[in-house]
N, C-alpha and C positions, 0 to 999 in steps of 0.2 A: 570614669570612662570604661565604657565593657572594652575586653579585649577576646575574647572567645573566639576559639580557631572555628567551632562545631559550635551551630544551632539548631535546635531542634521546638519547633512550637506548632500548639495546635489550639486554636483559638483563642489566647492571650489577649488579655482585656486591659488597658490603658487608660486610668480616669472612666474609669464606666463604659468607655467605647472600643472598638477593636485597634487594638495595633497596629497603624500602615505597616508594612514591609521596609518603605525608606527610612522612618523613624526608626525601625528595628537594626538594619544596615547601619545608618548614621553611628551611632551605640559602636557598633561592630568592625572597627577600621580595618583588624587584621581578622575577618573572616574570611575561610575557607571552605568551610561547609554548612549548605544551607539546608533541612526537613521544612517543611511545611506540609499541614492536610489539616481538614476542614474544609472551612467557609473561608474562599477565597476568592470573594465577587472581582477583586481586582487586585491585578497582578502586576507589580510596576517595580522590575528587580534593579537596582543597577551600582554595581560594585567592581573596583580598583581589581580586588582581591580572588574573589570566589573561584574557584575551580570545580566544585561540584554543587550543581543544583537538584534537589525534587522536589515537585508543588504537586500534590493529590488534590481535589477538589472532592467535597460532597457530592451524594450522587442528587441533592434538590436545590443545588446553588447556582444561581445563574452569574456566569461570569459575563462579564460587562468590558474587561480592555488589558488586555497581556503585552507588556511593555521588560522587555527585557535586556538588558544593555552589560554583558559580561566579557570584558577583551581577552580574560584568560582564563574562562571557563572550558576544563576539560570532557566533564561528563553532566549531562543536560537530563533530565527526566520529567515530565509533563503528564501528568493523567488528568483530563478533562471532561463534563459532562455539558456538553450542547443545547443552550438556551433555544426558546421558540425565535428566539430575534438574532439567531448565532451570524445571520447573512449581512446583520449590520455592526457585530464586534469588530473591533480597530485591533490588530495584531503586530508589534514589530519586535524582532528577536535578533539580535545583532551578538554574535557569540563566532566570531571569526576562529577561535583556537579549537571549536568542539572538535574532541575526538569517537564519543561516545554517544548516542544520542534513543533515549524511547519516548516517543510520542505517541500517545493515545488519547484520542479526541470522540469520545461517543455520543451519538445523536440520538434524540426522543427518536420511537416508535412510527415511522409513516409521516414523521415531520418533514424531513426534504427528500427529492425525488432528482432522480438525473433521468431526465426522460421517462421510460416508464419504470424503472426500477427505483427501491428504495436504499438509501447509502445508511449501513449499520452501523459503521464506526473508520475512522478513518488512523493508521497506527503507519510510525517507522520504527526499525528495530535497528543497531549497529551489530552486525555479525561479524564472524572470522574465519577462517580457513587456512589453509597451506595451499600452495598452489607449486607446480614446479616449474624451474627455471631453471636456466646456464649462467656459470658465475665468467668470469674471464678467460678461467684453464678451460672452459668449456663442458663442466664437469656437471649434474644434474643437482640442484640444493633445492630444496623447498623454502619460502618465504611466505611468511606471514600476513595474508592480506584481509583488510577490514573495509568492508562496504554497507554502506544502507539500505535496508528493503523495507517496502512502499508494500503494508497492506492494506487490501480494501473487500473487507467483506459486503456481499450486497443481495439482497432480496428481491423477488416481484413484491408488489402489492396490487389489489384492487382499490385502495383508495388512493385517488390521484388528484386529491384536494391538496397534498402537501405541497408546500414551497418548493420552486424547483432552485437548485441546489448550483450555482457559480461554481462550478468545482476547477476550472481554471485558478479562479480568483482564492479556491481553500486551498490549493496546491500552492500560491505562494504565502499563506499564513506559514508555511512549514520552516523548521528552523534549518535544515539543508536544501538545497538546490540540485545535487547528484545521489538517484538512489538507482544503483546498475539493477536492482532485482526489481518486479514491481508485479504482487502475487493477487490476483481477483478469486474470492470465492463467493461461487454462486451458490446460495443457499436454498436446496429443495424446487430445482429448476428443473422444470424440461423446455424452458422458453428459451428463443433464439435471442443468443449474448453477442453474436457479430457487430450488430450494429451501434452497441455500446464500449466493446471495446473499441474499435474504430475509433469515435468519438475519444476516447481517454487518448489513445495512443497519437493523437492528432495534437495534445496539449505539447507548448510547448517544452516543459521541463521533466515528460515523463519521454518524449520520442527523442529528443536530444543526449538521453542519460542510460533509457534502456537497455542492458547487456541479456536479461533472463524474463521473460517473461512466463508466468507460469498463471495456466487457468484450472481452477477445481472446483469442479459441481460435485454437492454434497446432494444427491438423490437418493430423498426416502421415500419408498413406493407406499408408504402408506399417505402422505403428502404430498406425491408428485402431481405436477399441474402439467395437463397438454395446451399446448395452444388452439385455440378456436378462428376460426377462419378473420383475415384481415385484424390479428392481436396486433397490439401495439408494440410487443417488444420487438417486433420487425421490423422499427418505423429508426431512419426511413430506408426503404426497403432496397434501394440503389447501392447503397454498400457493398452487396456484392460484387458488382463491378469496379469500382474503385481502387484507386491506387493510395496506398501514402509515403511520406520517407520513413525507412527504418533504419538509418544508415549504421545504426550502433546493434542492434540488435544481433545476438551469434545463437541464442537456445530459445527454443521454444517446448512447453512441456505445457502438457493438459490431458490431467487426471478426470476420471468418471466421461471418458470419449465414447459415446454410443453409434459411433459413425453415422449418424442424420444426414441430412441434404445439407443442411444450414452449417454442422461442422467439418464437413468438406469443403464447403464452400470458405468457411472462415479460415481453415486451417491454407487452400490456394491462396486469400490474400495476403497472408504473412511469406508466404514464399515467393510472391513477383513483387513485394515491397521492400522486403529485407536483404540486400544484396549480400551484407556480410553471416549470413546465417551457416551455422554449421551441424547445427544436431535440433532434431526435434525426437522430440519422447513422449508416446501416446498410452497411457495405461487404461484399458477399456472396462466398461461396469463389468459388473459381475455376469448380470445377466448376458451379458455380448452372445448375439447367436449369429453374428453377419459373416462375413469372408474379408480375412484377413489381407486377402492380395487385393480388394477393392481400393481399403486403405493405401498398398504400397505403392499400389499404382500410381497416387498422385505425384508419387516423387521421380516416375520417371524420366521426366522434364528438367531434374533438377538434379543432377548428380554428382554436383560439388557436398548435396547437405545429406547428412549420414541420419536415417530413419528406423526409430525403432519401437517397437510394438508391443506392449507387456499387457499379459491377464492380469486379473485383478489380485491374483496371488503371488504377481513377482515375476511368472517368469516369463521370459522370451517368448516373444509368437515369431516360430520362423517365416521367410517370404514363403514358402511352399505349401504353407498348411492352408487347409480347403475345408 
């Protein structure tokens, strides 16, 4: 009987055929760490013991059923590539102790669609920081806090043949439930993104959990796209009037801000939605030629939340500059 604290396998072949994972476990009673990479059609972990998992997938392996049952697994790791039939994979990850978690789950090219835009890759990260607090003597200490953030890089496309994408239903394939950060980049946009965060921020486990939401368009003027009258990525167009709950929400930050119609507009709905909001943070393209006091103005409805305004180079734009 294997006793192996550490396994490490990549493609291991058994009697001519590949390895299961429980046969490899089974072997493994006092295993604690598992490697896997390769061809990992199906992923079916489930162990007494483990404390640290990572499963890479080939990037032309269609995984088929990720089944994972670890009651004291500390540190979790997942790199995935997204079959054409990924809307019918069966997911369940039961790993109550994680304290560490990277998921990365990347999707074919124009394969699934959340309304008009196309989803690139869907990833969580486990970060860390110091934050400061009051101990009993009332004295200032920093403590060590660790949270998960929710990225979601995302594109236009003009093909809109792809599968449109449950992304409620991929938000619960995720092996956590609370991610306080949850960061969108728009990739080579000049199309209106309100109406799609809306929608994201309306799920349940992303409006429930959200503390930081941060939005960042990556515009490249040799690739930027304008909208054309009645485009879709405005649909549907009511949004701007609309309320939602934001109750957990306190930062809002969104990088590559050109002050447009539609991100004024976006940027109003998160301040009559988010009661608890305290700081927003606008950093403008490069090219910004508008008037700064346009921007501040919206906030002056709102003078609980502390606003502020940065060139593309960092620094401050004061209220007064014209």
């Amino acid at each position: 009987m294997l006793r192996r604290r550490v396994l490490r396998t990549r493609g291991a072949a058994f009697s001519g055929t590949m390895v299961h994972l429980g046969i490899l476990l089974n072997r493994c009673p006092c295993l604690r760490v598992l490697k896997v990479t390769g061809s990992t059609p199906d992923i079916t972990v489930h162990s007494a013991t483990l404390q640290e998992l990572d499963i890479s997938s080939d990037h032309d392996t269609t995984c088929y059923n990720i089944d994972v049952v670890t009651p004291v697994l500390k540190k979790l790791q997942l790199k995935l590539h997204a079959s054409w039939n990924w809307n019918n994979i069966s997911v369940s990850i039961s790993t109550p102790m994680v304290e560490e978690v990277s998921w990365k789950c990347s999707y074919p090219r124009l394969a699934f669609s959340v309304g008009f835009w196309s989803l690139e890759s869907l990833a969580i990260e486990t970060t860390e920081r110091y934050i400061d607090t009051r101990n009993d003597t009332c004295s200032q200490v920093q403590k060590l806090s660790r949270f998960h953030v929710l990225r979601l890089p995302i594109s236009c496309t003009t093909n809109h043949l792809g599968a449109q994408l449950n992304f409620a239903r991929e938000i619960q394939k995720l092996p956590v439930i609370i991610f306080p950060v949850l960061e969108l980049y728009f990739i080579s946009s000049g199309h209106v993104y309100g109406a799609l965060v809306m929608h994201l921020l309306q799920i349940n486990r992303i409006h429930s959990s959200t503390k930081m939401l941060k939005v960042i368009q990556w515009l490249c003027p040799k690739v930027r796209q304008t909208c054309q009258e009645n485009c879709r990525c405005d649909e549907p167009n009511n949004w701007r009037s609309q309320s939602i709950s934001l109750t957990c929400l306190e930062e809002l930050e969104i990088t590559g801000f050109n002050a447009e119609d539609h991100e004024h507009d976006f940027v109003r709905l998160i301040l009559r939605s988010a009661p608890m909001l305290k700081r927003v943070t606008l950093t403008l393209v490069h090219e910004f030629r508008g008037c700064p006091m346009k921007i501040y103005n919206i906030f002056l409805a709102h003078r609980s939340v502390n606003c502020y305004v940065y060139n593309s180079t960092g620094e401050l734009v004061p209220r007064a500059s014209r």
